[in-house]
PDB file of N, H, CA, C and O in Angstrom:
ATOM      1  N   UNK A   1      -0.099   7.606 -25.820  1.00  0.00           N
ATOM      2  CA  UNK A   1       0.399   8.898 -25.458  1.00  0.00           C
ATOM      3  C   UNK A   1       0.634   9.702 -26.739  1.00  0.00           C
ATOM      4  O   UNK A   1       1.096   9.143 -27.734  1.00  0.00           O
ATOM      5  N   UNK A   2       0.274  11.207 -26.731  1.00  0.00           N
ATOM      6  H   UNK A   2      -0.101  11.660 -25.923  1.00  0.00           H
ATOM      7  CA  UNK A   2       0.117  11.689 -27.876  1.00  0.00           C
ATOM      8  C   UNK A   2       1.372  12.400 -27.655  1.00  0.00           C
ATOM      9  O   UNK A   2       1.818  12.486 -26.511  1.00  0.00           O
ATOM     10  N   UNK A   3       2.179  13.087 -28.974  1.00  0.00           N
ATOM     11  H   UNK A   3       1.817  13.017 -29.903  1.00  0.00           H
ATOM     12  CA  UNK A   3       3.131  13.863 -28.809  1.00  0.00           C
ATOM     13  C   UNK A   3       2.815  15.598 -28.496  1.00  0.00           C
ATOM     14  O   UNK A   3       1.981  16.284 -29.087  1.00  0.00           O
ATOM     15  N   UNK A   4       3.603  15.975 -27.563  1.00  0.00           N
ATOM     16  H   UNK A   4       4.281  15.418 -27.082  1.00  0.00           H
ATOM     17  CA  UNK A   4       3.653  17.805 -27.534  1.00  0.00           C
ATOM     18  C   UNK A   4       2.570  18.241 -28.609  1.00  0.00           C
ATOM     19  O   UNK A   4       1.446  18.728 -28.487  1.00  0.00           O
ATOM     20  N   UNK A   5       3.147  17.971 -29.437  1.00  0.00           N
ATOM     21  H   UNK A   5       4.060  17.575 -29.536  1.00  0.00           H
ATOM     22  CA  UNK A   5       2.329  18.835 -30.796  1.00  0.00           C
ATOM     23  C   UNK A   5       1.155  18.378 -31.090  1.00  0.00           C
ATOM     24  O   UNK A   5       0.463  19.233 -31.643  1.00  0.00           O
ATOM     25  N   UNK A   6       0.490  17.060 -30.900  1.00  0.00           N
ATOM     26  H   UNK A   6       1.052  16.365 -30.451  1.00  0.00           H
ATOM     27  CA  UNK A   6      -0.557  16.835 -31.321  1.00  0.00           C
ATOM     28  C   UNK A   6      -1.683  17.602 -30.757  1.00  0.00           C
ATOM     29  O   UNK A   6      -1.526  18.410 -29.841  1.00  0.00           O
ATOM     30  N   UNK A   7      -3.101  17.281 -31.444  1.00  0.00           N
ATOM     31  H   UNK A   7      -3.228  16.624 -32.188  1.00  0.00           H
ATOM     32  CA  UNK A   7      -3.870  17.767 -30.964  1.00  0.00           C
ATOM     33  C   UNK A   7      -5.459  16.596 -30.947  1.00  0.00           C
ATOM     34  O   UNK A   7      -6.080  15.865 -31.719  1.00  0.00           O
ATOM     35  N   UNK A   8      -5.482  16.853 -30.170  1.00  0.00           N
ATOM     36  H   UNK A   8      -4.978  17.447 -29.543  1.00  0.00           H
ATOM     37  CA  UNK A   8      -6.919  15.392 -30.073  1.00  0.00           C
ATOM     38  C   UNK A   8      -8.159  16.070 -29.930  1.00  0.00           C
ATOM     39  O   UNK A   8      -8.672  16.666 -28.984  1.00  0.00           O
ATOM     40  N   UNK A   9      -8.632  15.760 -31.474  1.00  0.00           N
ATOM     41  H   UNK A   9      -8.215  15.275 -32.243  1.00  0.00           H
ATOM     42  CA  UNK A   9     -10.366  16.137 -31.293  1.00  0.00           C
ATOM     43  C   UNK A   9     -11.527  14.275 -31.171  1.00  0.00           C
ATOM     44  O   UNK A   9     -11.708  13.185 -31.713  1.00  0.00           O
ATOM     45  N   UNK A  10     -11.925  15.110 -30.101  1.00  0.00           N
ATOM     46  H   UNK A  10     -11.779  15.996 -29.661  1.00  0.00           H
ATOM     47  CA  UNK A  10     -13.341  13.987 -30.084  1.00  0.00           C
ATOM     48  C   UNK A  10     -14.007  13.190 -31.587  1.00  0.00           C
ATOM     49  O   UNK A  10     -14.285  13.798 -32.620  1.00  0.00           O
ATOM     50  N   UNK A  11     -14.136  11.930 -31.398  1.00  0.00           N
ATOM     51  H   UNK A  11     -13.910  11.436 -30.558  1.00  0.00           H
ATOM     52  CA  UNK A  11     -14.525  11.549 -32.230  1.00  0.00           C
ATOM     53  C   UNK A  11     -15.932  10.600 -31.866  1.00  0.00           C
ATOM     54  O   UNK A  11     -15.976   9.372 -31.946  1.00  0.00           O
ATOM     55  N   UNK A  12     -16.909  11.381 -31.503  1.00  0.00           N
ATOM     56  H   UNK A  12     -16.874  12.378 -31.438  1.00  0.00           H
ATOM     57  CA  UNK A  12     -18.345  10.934 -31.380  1.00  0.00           C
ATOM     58  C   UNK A  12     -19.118  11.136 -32.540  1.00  0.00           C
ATOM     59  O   UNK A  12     -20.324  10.992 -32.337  1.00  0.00           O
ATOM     60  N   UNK A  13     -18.697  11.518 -34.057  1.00  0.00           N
ATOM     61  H   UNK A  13     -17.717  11.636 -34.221  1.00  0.00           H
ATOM     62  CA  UNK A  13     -19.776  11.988 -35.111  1.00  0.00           C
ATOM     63  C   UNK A  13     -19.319  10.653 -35.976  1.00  0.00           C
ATOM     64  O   UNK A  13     -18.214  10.112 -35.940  1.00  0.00           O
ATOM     65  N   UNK A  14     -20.440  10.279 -36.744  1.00  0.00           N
ATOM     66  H   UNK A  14     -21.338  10.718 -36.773  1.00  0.00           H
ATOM     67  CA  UNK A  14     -20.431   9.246 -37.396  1.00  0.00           C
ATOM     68  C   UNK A  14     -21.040  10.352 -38.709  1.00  0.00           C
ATOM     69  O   UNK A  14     -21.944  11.158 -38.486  1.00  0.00           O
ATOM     70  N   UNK A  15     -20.470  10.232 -39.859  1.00  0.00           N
ATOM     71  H   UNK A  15     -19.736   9.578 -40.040  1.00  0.00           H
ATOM     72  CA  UNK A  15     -21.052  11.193 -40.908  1.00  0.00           C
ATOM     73  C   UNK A  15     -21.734  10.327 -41.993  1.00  0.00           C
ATOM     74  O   UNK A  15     -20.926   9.539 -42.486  1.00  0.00           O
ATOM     75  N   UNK A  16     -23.204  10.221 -42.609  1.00  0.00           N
ATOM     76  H   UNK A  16     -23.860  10.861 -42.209  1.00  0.00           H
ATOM     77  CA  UNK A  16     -24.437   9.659 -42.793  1.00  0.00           C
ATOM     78  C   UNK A  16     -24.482  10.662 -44.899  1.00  0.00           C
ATOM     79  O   UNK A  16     -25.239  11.615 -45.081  1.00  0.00           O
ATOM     80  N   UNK A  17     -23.997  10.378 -45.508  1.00  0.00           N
ATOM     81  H   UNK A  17     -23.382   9.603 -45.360  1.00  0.00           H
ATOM     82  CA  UNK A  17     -23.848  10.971 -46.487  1.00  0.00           C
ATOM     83  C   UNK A  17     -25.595  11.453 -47.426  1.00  0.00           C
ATOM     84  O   UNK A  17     -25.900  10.404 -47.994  1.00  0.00           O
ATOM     85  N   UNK A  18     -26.319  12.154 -47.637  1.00  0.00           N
ATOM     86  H   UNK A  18     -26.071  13.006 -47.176  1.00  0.00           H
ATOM     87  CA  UNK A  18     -27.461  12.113 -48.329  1.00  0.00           C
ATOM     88  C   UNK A  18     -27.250  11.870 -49.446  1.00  0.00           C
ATOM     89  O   UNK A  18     -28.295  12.048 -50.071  1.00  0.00           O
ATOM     90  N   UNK A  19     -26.205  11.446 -50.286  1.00  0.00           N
ATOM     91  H   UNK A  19     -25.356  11.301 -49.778  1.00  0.00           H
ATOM     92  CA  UNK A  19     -26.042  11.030 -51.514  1.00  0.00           C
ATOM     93  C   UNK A  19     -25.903   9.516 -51.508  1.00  0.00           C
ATOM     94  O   UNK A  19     -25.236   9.075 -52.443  1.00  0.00           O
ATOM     95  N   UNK A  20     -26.379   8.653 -50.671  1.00  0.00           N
ATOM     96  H   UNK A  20     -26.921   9.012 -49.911  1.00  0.00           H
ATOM     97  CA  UNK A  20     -26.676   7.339 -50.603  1.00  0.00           C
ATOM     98  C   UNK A  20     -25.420   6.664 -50.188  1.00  0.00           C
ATOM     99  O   UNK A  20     -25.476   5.441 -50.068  1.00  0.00           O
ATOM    100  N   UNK A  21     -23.833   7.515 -49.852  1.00  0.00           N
ATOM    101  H   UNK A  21     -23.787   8.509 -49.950  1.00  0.00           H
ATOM    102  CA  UNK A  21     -22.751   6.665 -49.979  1.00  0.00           C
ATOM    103  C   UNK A  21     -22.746   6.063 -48.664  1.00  0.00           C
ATOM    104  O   UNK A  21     -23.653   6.231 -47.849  1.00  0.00           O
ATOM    105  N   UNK A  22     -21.805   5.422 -48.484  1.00  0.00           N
ATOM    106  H   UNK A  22     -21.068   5.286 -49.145  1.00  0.00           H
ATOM    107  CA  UNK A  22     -22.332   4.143 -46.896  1.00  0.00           C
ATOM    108  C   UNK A  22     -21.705   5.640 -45.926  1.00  0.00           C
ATOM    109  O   UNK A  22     -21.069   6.693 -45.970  1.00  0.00           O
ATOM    110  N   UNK A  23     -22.358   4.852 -45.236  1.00  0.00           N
ATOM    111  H   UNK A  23     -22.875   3.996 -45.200  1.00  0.00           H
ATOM    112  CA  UNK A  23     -21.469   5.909 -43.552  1.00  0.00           C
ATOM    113  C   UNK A  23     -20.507   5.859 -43.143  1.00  0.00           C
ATOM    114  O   UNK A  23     -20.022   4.730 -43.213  1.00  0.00           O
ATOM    115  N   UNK A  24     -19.746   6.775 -42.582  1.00  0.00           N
ATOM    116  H   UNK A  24     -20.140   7.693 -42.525  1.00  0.00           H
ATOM    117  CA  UNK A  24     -18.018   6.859 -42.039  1.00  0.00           C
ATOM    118  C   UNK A  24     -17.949   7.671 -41.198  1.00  0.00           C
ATOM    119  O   UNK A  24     -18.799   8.480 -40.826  1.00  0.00           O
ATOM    120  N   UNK A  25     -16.452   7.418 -40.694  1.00  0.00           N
ATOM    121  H   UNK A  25     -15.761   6.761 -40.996  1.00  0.00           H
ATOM    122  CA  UNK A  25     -16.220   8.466 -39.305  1.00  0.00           C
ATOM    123  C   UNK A  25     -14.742   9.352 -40.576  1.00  0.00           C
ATOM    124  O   UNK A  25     -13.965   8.917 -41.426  1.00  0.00           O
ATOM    125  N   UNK A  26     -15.107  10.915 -39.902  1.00  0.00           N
ATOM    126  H   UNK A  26     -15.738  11.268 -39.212  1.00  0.00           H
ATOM    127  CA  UNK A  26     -14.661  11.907 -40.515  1.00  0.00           C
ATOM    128  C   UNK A  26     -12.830  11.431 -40.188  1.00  0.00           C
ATOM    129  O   UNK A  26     -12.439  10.680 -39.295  1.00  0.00           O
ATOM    130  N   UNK A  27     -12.155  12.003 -41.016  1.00  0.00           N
ATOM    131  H   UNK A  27     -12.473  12.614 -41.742  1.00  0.00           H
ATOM    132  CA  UNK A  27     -10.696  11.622 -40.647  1.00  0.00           C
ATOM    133  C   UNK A  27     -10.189  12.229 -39.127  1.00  0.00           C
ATOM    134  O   UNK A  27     -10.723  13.182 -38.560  1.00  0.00           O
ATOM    135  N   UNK A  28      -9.391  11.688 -38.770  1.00  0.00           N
ATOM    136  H   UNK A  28      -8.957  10.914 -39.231  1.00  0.00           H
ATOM    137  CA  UNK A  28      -8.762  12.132 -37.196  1.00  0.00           C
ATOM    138  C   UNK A  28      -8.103  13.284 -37.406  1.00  0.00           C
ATOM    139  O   UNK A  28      -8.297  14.242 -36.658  1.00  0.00           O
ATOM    140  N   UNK A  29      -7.123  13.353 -38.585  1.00  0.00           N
ATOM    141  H   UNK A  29      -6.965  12.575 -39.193  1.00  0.00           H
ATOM    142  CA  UNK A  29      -6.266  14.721 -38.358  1.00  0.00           C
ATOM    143  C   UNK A  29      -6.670  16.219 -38.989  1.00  0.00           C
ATOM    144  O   UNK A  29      -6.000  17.124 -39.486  1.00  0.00           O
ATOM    145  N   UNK A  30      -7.963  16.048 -38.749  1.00  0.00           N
ATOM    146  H   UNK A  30      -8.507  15.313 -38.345  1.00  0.00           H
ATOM    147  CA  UNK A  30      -8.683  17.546 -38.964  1.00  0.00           C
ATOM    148  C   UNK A  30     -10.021  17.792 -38.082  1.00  0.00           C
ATOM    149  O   UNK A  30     -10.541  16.727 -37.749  1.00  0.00           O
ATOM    150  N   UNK A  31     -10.633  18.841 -37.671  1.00  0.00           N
ATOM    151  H   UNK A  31     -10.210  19.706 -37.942  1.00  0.00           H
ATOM    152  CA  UNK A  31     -11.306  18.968 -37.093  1.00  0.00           C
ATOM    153  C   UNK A  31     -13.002  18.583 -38.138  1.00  0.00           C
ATOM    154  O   UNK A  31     -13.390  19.213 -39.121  1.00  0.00           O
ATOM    155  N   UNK A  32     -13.497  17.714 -37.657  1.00  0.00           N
ATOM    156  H   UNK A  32     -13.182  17.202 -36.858  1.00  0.00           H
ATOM    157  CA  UNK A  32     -15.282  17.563 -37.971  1.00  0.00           C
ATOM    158  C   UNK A  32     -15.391  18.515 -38.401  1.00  0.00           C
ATOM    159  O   UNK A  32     -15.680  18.258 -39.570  1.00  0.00           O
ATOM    160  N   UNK A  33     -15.363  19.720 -38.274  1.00  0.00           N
ATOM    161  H   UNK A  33     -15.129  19.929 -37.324  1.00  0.00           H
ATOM    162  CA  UNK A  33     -17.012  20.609 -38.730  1.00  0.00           C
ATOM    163  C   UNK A  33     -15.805  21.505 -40.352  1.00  0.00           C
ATOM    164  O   UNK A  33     -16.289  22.342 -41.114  1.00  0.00           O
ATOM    165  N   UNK A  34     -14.581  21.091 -40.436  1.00  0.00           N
ATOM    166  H   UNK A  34     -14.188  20.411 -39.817  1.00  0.00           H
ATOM    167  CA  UNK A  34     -13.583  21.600 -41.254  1.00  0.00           C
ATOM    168  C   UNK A  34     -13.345  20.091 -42.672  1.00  0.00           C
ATOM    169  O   UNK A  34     -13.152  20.122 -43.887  1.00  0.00           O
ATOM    170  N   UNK A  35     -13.442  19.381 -42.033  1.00  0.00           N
ATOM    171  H   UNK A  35     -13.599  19.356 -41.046  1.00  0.00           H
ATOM    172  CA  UNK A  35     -13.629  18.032 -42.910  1.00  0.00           C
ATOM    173  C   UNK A  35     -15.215  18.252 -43.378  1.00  0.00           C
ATOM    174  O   UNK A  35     -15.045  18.375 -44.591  1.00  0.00           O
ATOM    175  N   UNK A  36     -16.627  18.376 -43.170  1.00  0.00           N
ATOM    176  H   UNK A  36     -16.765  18.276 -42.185  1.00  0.00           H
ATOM    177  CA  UNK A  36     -17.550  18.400 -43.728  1.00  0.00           C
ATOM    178  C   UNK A  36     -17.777  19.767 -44.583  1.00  0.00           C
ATOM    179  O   UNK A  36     -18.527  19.738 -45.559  1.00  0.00           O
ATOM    180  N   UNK A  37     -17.018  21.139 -44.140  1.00  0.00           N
ATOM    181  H   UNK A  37     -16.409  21.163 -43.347  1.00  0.00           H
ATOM    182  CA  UNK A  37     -17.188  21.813 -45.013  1.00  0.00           C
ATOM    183  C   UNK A  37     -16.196  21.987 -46.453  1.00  0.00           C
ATOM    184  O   UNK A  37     -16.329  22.754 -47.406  1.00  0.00           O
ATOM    185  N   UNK A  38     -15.388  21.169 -46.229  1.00  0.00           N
ATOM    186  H   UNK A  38     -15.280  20.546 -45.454  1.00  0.00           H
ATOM    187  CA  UNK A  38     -14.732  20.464 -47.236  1.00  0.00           C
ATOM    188  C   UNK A  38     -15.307  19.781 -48.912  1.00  0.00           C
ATOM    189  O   UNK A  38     -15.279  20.020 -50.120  1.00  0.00           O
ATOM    190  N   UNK A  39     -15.993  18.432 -47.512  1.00  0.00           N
ATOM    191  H   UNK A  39     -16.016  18.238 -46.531  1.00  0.00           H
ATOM    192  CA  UNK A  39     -17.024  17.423 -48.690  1.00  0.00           C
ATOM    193  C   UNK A  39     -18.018  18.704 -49.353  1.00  0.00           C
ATOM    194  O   UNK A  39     -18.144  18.869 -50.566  1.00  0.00           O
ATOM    195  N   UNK A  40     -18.496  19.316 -48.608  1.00  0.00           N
ATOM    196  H   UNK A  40     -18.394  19.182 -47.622  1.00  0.00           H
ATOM    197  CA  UNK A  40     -19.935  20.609 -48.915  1.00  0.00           C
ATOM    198  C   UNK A  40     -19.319  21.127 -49.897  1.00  0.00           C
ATOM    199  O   UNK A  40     -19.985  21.165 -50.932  1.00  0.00           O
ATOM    200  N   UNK A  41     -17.918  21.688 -49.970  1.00  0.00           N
ATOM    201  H   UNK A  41     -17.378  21.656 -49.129  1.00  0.00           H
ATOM    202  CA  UNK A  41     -17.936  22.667 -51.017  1.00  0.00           C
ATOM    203  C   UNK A  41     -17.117  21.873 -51.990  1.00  0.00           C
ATOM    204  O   UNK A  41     -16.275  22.589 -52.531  1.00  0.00           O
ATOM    205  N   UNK A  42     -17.092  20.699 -52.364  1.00  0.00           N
ATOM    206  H   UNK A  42     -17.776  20.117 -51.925  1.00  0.00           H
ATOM    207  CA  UNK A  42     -16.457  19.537 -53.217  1.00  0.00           C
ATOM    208  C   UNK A  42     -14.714  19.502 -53.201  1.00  0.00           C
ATOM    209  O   UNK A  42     -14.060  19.333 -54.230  1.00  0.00           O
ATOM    210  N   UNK A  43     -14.264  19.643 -52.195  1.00  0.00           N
ATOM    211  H   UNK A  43     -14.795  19.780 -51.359  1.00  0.00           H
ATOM    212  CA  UNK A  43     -12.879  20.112 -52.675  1.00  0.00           C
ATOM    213  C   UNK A  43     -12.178  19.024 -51.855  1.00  0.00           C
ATOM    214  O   UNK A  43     -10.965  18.952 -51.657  1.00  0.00           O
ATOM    215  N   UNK A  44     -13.257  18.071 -51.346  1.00  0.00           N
ATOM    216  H   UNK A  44     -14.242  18.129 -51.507  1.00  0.00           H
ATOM    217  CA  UNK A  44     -12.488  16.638 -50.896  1.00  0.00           C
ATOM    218  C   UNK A  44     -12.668  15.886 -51.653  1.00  0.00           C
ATOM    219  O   UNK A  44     -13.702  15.797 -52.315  1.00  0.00           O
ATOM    220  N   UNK A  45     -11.311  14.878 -51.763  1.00  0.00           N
ATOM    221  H   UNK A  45     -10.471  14.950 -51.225  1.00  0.00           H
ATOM    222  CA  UNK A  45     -11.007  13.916 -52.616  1.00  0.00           C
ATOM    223  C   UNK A  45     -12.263  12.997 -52.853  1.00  0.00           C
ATOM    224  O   UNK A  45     -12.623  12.737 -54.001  1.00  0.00           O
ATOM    225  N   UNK A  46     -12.995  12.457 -51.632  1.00  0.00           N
ATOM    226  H   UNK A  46     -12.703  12.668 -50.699  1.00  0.00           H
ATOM    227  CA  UNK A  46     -13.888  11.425 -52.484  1.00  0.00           C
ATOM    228  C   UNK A  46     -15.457  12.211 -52.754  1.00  0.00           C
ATOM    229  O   UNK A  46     -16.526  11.838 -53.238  1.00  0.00           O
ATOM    230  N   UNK A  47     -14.938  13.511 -52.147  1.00  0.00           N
ATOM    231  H   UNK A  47     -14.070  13.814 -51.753  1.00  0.00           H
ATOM    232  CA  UNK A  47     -16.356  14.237 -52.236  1.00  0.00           C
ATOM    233  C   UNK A  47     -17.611  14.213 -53.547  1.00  0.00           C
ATOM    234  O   UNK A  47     -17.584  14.813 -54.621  1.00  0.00           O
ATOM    235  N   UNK A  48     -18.611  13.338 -53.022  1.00  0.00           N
ATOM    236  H   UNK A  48     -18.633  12.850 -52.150  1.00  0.00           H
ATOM    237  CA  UNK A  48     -19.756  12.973 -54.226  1.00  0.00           C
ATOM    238  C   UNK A  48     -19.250  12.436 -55.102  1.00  0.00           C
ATOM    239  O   UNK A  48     -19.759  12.705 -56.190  1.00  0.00           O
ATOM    240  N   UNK A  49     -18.292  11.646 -55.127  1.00  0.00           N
ATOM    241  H   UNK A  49     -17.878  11.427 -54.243  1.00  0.00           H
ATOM    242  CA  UNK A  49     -17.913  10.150 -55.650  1.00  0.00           C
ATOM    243  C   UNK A  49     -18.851   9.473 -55.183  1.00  0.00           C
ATOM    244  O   UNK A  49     -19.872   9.606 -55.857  1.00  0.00           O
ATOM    245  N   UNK A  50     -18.940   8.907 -54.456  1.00  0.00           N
ATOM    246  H   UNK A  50     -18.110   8.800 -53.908  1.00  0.00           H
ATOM    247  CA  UNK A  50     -19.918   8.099 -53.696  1.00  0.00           C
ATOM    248  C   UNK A  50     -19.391   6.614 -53.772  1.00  0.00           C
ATOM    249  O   UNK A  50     -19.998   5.544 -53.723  1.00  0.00           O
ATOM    250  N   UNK A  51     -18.193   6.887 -53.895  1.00  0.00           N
ATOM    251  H   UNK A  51     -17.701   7.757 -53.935  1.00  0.00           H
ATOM    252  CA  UNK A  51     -17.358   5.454 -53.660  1.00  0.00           C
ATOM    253  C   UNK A  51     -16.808   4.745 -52.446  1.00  0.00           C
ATOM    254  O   UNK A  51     -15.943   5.338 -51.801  1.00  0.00           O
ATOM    255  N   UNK A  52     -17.098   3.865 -52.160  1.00  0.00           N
ATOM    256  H   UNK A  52     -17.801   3.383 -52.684  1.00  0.00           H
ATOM    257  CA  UNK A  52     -16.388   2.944 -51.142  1.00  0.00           C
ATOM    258  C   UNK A  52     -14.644   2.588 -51.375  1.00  0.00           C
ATOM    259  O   UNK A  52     -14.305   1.934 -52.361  1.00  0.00           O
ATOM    260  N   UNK A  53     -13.807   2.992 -50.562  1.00  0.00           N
ATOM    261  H   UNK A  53     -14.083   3.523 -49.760  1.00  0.00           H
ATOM    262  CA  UNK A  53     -12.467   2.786 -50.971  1.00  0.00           C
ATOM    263  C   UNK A  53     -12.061   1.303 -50.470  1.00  0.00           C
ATOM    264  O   UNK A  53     -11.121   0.698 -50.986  1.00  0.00           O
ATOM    265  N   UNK A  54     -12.878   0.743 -49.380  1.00  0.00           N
ATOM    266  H   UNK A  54     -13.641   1.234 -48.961  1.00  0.00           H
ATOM    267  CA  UNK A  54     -12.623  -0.852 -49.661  1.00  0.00           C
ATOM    268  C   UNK A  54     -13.155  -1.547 -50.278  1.00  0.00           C
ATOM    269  O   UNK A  54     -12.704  -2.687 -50.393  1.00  0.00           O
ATOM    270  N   UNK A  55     -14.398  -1.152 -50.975  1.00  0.00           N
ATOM    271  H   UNK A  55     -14.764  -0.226 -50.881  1.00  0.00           H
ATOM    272  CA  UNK A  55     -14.774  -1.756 -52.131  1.00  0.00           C
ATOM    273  C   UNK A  55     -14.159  -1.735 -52.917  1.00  0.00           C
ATOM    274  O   UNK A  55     -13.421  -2.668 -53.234  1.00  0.00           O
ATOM    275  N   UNK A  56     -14.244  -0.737 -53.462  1.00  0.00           N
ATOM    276  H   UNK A  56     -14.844   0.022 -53.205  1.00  0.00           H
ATOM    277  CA  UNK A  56     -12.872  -0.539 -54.470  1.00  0.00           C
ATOM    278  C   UNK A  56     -11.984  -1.582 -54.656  1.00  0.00           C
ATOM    279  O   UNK A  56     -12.005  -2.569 -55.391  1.00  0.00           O
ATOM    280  N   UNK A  57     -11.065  -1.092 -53.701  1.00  0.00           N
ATOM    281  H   UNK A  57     -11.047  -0.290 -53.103  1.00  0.00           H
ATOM    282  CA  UNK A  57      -9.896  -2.163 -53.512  1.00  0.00           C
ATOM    283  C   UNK A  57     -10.152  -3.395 -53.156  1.00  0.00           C
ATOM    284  O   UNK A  57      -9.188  -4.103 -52.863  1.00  0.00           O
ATOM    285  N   UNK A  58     -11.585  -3.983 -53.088  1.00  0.00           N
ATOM    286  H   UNK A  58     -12.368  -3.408 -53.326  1.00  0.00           H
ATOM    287  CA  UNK A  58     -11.541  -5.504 -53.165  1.00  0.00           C
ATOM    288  C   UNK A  58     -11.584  -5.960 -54.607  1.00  0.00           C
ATOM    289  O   UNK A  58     -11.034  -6.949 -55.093  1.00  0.00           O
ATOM    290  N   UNK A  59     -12.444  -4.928 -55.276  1.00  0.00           N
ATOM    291  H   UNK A  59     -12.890  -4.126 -54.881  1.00  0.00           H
ATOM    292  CA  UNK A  59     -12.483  -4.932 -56.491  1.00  0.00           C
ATOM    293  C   UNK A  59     -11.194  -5.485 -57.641  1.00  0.00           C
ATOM    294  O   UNK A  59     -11.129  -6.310 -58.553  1.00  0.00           O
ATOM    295  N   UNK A  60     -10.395  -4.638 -57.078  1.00  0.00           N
ATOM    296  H   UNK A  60     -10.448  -3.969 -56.337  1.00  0.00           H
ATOM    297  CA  UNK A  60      -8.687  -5.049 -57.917  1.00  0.00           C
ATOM    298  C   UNK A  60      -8.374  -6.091 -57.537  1.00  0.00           C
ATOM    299  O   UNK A  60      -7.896  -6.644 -58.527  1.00  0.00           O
ATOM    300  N   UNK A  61      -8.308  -7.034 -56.368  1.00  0.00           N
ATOM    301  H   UNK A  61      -8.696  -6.585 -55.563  1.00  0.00           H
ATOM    302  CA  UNK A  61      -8.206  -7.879 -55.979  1.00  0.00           C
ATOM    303  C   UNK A  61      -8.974  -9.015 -57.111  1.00  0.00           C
ATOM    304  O   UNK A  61      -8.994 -10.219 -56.858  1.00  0.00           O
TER     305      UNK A  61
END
């Protein structure tokens, strides 16, 4: 059960990176097409990093 305030967007897009990074599903608490124009204009955190964050962190391990 979601609270009053929330808001629930569909999550049928699987996002396929052309910079070779593995595939992922866009975060839940923003809308898809606002999360990819994000990565597009670089102003997301892992945007064209092309890093895996559980790799990563197996890495330190």
């Amino acid at each position: 059960m979601l609270p009053d305030t929330a808001i629930e967007f569909p999550r049928s897009v699987a996002v396929v990176p052309h910079d070779g990074a593995d595939p992922h599903f866009p975060p839940t608490f923003l809308p898809t097409h606002q999360y990819l124009s994000l990565r597009t204009a670089g102003v997301w955190p892992d945007a064209g990093w092309g890093v895996d964050p559980d790799r990563q962190a197996m890495a330190w391990l």
